[in-house]
C-alpha positions in Angstrom: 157.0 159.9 74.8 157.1 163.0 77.2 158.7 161.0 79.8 161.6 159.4 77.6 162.5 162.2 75.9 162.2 164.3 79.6 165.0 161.3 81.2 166.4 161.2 77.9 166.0 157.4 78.2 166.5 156.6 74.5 169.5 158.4 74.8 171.2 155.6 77.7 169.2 153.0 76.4 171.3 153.6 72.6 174.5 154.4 74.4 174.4 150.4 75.2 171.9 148.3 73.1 169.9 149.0 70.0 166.1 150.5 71.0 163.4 149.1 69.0 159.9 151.4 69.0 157.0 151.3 67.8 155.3 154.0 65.6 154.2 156.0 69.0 158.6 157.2 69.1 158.8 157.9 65.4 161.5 161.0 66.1 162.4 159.9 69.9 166.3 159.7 68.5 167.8 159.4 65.3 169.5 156.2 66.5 165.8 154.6 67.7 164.6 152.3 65.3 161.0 152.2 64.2 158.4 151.6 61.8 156.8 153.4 59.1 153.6 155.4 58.7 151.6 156.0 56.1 152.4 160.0 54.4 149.2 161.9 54.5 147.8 161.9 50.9 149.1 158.2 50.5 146.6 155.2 50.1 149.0 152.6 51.5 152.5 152.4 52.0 154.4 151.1 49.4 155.3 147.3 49.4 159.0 148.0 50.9 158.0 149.8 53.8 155.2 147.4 54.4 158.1 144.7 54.8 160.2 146.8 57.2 157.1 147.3 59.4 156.3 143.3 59.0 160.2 142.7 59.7 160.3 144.9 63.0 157.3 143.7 64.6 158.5 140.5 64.3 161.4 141.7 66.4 159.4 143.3 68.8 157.0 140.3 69.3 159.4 138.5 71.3 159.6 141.5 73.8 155.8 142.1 73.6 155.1 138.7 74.2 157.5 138.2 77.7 155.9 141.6 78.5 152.8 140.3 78.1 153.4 137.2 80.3 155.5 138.7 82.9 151.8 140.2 84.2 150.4 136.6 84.5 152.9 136.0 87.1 151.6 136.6 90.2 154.8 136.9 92.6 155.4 140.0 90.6 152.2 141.9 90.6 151.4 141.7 94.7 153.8 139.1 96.1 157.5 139.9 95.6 159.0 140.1 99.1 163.1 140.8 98.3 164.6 143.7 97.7 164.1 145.9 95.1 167.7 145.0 93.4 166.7 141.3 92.9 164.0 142.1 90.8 165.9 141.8 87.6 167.0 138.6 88.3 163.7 137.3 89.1 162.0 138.8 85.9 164.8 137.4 84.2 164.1 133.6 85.4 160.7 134.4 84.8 161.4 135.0 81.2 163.5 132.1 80.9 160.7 129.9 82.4 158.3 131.6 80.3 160.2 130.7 76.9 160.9 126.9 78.0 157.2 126.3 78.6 156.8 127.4 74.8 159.5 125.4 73.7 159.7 127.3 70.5 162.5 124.7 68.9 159.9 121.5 69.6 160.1 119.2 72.1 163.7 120.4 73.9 165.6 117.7 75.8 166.9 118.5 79.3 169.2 116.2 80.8 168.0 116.2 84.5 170.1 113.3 85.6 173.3 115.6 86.3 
């Protein structure tokens, strides 16, 4: 938190894209979208806000997730040998490998012939 609001990284990240955050950047940015927490006094949250949180961290899962797997790859951890500048596009074949060896929609259909 001390670091992002130091580079004011929500900041250039909302000049472009929508930020999603977890509970930890509650106040980041007025633009920063996040969760909901339970007001001191307050058993639970009520039903409306427990949707929103269900809602965004089924948003976020998708990030988390290719997060998560990016650290299983190897080449990234010790191995990477290019320059820093192809690093994106790396991660970014990384990630698409990643999601076609889930093959979220079932059994996908590549036609390798071509």
């Amino acid at each position: 938190m001390t670091a992002a609001r130091r580079f004011k990284i929500a900041d250039k990240v909302v000049a472009f894209l929508g930020l999603l955050a977890d509970l930890g950047y509650i106040g980041l940015h007025p633009k920063v979208i996040t969760g909901y927490k339970r007001r001191r006094g307050e058993k639970a949250l009520p039903e409306g806000r427990k949707n929103a949180n269900r809602v965004l961290a089924g948003l976020r899962a998708v990030g988390e997730r290719a997060n998560a797997q990016l650290k299983s790859w190897r080449v990234l951890a010790c191995d990477f040998r290019g320059r820093p500048g192809q690093l994106t596009t790396v991660v970014k074949a990384v990630q698409a490998l990643q999601y076609l060896i889930r093959d979220p929609f079932g059994a996908a259909v590549f036609d390798t012939a071509s």
